[in-house]
N, C-alpha and C positions, 0 to 999 in steps of 0.2 A: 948560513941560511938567513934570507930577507924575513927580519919581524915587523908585521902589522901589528901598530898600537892603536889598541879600543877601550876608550876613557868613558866609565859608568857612571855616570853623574847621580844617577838617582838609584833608591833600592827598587829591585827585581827579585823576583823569585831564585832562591839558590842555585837551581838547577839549570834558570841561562846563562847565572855566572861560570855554574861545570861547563856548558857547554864551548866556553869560551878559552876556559884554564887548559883544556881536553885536547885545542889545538895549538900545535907544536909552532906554528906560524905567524901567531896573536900571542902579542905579550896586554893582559889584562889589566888594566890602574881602574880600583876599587875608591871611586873618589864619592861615595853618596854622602858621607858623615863629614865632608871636608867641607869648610866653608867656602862661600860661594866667591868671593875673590879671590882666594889660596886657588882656587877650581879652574881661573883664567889661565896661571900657571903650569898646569898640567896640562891643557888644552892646545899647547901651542904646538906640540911638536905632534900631535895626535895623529893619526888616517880617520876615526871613526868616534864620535861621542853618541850614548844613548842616553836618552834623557827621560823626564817625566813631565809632571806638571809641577814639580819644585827646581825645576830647575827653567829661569827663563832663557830662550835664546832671540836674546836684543842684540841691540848693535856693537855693546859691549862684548858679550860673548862670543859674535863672530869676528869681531877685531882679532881677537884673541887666536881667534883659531881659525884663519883664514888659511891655513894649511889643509884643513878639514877635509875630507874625498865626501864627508856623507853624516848627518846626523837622522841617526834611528830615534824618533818618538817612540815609547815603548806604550801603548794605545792609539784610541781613534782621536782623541783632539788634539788641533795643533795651533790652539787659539794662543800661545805661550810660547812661539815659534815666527820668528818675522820669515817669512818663506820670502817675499823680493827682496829682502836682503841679504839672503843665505843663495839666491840665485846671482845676485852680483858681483860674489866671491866664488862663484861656481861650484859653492858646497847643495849635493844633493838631500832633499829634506827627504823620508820615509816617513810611515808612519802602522800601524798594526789597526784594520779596519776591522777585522772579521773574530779576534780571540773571544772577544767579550761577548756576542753574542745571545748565548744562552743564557750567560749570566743576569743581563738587562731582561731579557725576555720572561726568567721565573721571579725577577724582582717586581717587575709589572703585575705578576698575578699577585705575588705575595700582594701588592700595596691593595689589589682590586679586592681579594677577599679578606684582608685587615679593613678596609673601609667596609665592606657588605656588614661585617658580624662587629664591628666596634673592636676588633680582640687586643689590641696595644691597650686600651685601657678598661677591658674587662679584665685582665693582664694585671695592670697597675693596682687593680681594688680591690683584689684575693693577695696578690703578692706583698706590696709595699703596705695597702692599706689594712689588711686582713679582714679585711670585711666579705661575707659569703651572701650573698644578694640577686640571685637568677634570675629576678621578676626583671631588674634594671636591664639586666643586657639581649634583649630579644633585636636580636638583625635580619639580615635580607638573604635570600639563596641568590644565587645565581644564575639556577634554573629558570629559563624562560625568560630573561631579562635579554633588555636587547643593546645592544654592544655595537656603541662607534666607533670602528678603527682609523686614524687620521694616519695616514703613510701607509701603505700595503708593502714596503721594501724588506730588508733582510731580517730585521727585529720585528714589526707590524704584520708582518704575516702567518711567524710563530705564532705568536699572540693570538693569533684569532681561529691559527688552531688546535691551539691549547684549550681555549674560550669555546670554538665544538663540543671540545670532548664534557664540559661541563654542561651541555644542551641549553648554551643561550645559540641568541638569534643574531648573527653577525654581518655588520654591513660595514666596507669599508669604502673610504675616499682617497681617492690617489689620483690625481690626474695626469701624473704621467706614467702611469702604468694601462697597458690591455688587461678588460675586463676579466676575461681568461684567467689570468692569474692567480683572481678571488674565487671567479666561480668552480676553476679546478679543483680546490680546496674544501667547496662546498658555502664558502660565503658571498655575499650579494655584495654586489657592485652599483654603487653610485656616482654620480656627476652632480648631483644636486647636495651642497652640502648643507641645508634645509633637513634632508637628513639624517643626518649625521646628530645636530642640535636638536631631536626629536630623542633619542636612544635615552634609554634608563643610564645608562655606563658610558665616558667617552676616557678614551685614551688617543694619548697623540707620540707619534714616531717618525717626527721629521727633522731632516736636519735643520741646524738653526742659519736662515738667512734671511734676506730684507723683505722676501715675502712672509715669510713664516713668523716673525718675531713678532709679537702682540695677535696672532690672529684668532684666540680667542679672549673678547674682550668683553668689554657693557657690554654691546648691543647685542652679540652670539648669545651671551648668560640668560639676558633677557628672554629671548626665545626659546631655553630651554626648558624643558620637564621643571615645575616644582619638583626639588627632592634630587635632584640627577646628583651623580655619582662622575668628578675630575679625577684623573691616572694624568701623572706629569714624570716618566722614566726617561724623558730622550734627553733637554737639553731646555737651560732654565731662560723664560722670556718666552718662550712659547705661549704663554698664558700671562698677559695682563695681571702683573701681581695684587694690584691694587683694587681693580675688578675682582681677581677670584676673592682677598679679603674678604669687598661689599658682599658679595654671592655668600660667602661662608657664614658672614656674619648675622644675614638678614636671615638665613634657611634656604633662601633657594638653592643656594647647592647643599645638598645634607651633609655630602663629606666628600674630602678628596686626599687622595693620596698623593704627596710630592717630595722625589729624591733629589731633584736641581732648584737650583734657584740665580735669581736675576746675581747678585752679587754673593759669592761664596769666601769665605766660610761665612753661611747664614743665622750666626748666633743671635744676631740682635734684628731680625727679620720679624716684622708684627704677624706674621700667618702662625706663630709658633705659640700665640697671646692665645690662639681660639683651640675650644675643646672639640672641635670637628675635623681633626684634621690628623692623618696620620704622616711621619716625616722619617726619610732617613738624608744620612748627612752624603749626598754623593756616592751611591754604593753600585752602582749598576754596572762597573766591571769587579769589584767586591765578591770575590770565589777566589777559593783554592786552586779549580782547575783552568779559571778565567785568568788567575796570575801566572801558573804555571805558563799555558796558555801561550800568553803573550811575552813573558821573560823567553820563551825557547824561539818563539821566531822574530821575535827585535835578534837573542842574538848571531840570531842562525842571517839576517837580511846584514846585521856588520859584518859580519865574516866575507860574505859573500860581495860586498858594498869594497870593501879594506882591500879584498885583491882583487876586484874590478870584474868580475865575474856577471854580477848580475845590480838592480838597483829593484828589487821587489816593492812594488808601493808607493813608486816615487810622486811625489809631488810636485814633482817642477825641472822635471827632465825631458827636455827636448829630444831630438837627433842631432846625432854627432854631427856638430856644425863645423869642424875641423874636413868632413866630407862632404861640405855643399857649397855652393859660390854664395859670395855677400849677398847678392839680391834676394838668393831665397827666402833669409830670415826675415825680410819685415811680410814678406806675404806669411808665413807661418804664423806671426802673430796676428797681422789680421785676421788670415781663416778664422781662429780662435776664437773673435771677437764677431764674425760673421755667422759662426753658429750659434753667438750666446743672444746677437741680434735677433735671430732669425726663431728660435726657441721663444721669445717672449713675444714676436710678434705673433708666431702659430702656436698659442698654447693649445693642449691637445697630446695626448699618447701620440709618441712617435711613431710612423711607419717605417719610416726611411730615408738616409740621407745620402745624396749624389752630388760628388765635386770631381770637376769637371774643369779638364787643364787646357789653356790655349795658349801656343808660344813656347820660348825655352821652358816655362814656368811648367807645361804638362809632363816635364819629364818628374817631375817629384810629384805628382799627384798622391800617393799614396800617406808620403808625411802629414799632406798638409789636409788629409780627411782624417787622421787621427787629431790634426789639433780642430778642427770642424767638430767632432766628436764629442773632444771634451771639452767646448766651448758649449755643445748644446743641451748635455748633462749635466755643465757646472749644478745649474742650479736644483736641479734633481734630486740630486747624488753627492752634493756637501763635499766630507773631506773623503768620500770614498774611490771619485774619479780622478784619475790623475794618465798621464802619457803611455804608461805601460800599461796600464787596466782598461783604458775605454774600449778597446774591440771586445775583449769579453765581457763588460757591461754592459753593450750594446746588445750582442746575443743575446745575453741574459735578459734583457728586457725585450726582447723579438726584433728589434729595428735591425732591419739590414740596411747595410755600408756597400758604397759603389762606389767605383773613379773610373773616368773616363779621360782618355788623353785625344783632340779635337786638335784640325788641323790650324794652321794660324788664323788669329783674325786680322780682317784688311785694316780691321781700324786702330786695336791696342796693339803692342808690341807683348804684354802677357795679361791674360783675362783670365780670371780664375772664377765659378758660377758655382753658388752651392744651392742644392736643389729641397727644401726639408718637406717629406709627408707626412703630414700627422691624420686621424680619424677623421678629422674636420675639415682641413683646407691642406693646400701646398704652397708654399713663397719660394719664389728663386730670384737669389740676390749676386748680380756678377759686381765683380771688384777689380781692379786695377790698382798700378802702381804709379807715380808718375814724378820722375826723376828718381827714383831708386828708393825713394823712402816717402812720400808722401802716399798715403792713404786715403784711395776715391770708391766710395760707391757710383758703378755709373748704369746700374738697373734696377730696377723691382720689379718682379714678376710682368716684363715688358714694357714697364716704364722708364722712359729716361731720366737719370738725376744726375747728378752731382754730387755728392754727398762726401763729408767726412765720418768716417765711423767714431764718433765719438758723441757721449753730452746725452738731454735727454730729448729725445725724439717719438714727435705724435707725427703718422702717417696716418693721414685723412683722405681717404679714397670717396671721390665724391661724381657728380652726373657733371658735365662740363658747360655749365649755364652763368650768367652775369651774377655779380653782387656776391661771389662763396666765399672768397677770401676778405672781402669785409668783413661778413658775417662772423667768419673764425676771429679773424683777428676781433672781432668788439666782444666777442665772448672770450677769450682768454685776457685782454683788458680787464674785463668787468672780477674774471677769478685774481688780478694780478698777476698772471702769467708773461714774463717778459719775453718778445718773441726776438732771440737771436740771431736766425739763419733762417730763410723760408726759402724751398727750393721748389719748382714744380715741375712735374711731366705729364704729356697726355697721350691718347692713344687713339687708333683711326674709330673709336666706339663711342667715340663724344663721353667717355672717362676722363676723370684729370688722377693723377695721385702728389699729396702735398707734402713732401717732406721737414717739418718744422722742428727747429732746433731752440731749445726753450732753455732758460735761464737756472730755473729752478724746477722741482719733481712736480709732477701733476696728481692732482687726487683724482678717484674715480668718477665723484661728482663733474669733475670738471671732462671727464670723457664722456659718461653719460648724456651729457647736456650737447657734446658735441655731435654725438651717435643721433639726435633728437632733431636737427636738422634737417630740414626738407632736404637738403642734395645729397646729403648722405650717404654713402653704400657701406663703407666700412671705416672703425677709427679703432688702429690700435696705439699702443702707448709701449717705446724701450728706453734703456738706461741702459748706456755700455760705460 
């Protein structure tokens, strides 16, 4: 009988190890207590390593084990995982999104009502210090207090039905989620995150990316409640560590509760110098049933991974490219990039997404709306979306998925168009190929361009009168903005739209300023 070998790199709950010993088919190598180069060695003849976050997989580690069918993350981060480098050995990365859960979600109250009532060190000054003093520790209920939820997603929505049943007032911010969601639940829904920076209580639950890191900082603190009450249970950099300090230090913020932090292990972190601050060390998948949890289906996704059955989770599994002709794959990767364009151009809760095939290219229409999918969730949905999960993410979030296969066009030989709805607006962006792998944008929403998908990109939709592109161009001059690529298209409406491809990122200011332009109609701002 053919054995699959599954190499545990890191400890897991005992009982994903039974699950693993259990089958007659899997031979098991208990490698967590083995040093980490002896670990290369074991790795080489592997079908399946699981790992943790003491175990890195670099370039090292996948040398090693370029044999690999698949490495199980046994939790949700995989910031300790080169995933394109594990895709260029054709090892499948997974990873366990959903065990932890609850776990995060009672850690969140724990830190909210330890911060209301002071109890870690009302705690400290009966126990350690024995001193018996009831006048000192008088705190806060959390009755009628009013609660900013930042992410309404799988953790953020617990929360703030937890946070009901304690009868505060709950308002959350999600912009890409339908209101619905919140008010289903019984909590208010916002778009003004004004908001939000108003609440007695804010907690934040979003994954960590280039929008989200630092976005609450100075100037948010500034705005908020003397006295307001920080919850930090998702992922550390969400919060301005240096800003929360000032906040902590001065009293505007009275207290905050924080489980992550910017660089971990956090021993020599100054937030730990102030008496207003309650701390745990990284605990938010921290449970018995949150480990159990996730050791049974890390080992239940190898098993299943080792004899090729299924790849639960994956992160960076396409379609079997062994069943599609060479040209498909580079449109697959652009969709990808054409929905994560098209997503920052229409920010906004999704309605709906339509891709739409013309040419050989419509006969795969369906692949290439799942990598559309997870191109327009990336930034959503963190490390939760990946090529197997986006159709029931999508659901999950209400957006309905469409493809459509369209007869040839006179003009491309394959035209692939993705259509995105959101509450606000709709963009439909078609693409082409040209010579089998160069990658063109050659519409927006009925404008003609040219375009490479790539770099960062301001699209300045403006009235079609003398002197606009002066104008643009002497104001991104004046911000230092170097203008690489300037493409234009116009339209029989005396519209132009300007595709400009810039050197460097742009700040908001420098959109603002261009929003402020007489010719104006719309300026948005992407980065692929």
């Amino acid at each position: 009988m053919e054995k699959y070998k599954i190499v545990v790199c890191d400890h897991i709950h005992e009982e994903g190890l039974n699950l693993l010993r259990r089958d007659d088919q899997v031979e098991m190598i208990f490698a967590a207590d083995m040093d980490k180069t002896a670990l290369l060695d074991v790795i080489k003849d592997a079908d399946v390593a699981i790992t943790r976050s003491s175990t890195d997989v670099d370039d090292k580690f996948i040398q090693a084990g370029r044999g690999l069918k698949a490495i199980v993350r046994a939790g949700v981060g995989v910031d300790n995982v080169d995933i394109p480098g594990c895709s260029k050995e054709g090892i499948i990365v997974m990873n366990v999104p959903t065990a932890n859960t609850i776990a995060a979600v009672e850690l969140t109250m724990t830190h909210m009502l330890s911060c209301m009532r002071m109890f870690p060190y009302s705690h400290d000054h009966l126990k350690n210090q024995r001193v018996w003093k009831r006048e000192k520790w008088y705190g806060y209920e959390l009755k009628g207090k009013k609660l900013g939820v930042i992410g309404f997603g799988n953790i953020g929505s617990r929360v703030g039905i937890r946070s009901k049943a304690f009868e505060m007032d709950v308002i959350a911010y999600d912009p890409y989620i339908h209101s619905s969601k919140a008010s289903d639940v019984g909590v208010k829904y916002t778009t003004n995150f004004e908001d939000i920076l108003a609440c007695d209580i804010i907690t934040i639950h979003t994954p960590k990316n280039k929008e989200t890191v630092g976005m609450i900082g100075a100037d948010e603190i500034a705005k908020m409640k003397d006295g307001v009450v920080l919850i930090n249970c998702a992922r550390g950099g969400l919060y301005d560590e240096d800003a929360l300090y000032d906040g902590l230090k001065s009293g505007k913020i009275r207290f905050a509760g924080i489980d992550v932090f910017n660089k971990e292990p956090a021993i020599d972190n100054k937030l730990l110098d102030l008496d207003n601050i309650c701390v745990s060390p990284h605990l938010g998948a921290n449970t018995f049933e949150s480990q159990l949890g996730i050791a049974l289906e890390a080992a239940q996704q190898a098993i299943e991974a080792a004899k090729g059955i299924a790849y639960p989770h994956a992160l960076n599994l396409p379609i079997d490219e062994t069943k599609i002709p060479s040209f498909v794959k580079p449109f697959l990767e652009m969709s990808q990039k054409i929905g994560f364009l098209a997503s920052q151009m229409n920010k906004a809760p999704i309605v709906s997404i339509k891709v739409s095939g013309r040419g050989d290219i419509a006969e795969y229409v369906n692949s290439l709306a799942t990598f559309v999918t997870v191109g327009a969730l990336a930034d959503i949905s963190g490390d939760t979306i990946n090529y197997v999960n986006a159709d029931f993410i999508a659901k999950e979030r209400g957006i309905k998925i469409e493809t459509e296969e369209l007869p040839a066009s006179t003009v491309y030989k394959n035209l692939v168009t993705v259509k995105l709805t959101t509450d606000k607006n709709v963009i439909e962006i078609s693409t082409t190929m040209f010579n089998d792998d160069v990658q063109r944008i050659v519409d927006i929403n009925g404008f003609g361009v040219d375009v490479e998908p790539k770099g960062n990109m301001i699209l300045f939709k403006n009235t079609d009168v003398p002197g606009v592109i002066g104008q643009v161009g002497t104001l991104l001059a004046a911000h230092e903005v170097n203008i690489a690529d300037f493409r234009l298209g116009r339209n029989k409406s005396g519209e132009a739209l300007a595709v400009i491809i810039v050197d460097s990122a742009v700040n908001d200011k420098t959109i603002k300023e261009l929003s402020a332009l007489k010719a104006c109609i719309s300026v948005s701002y992407a980065r692929i």
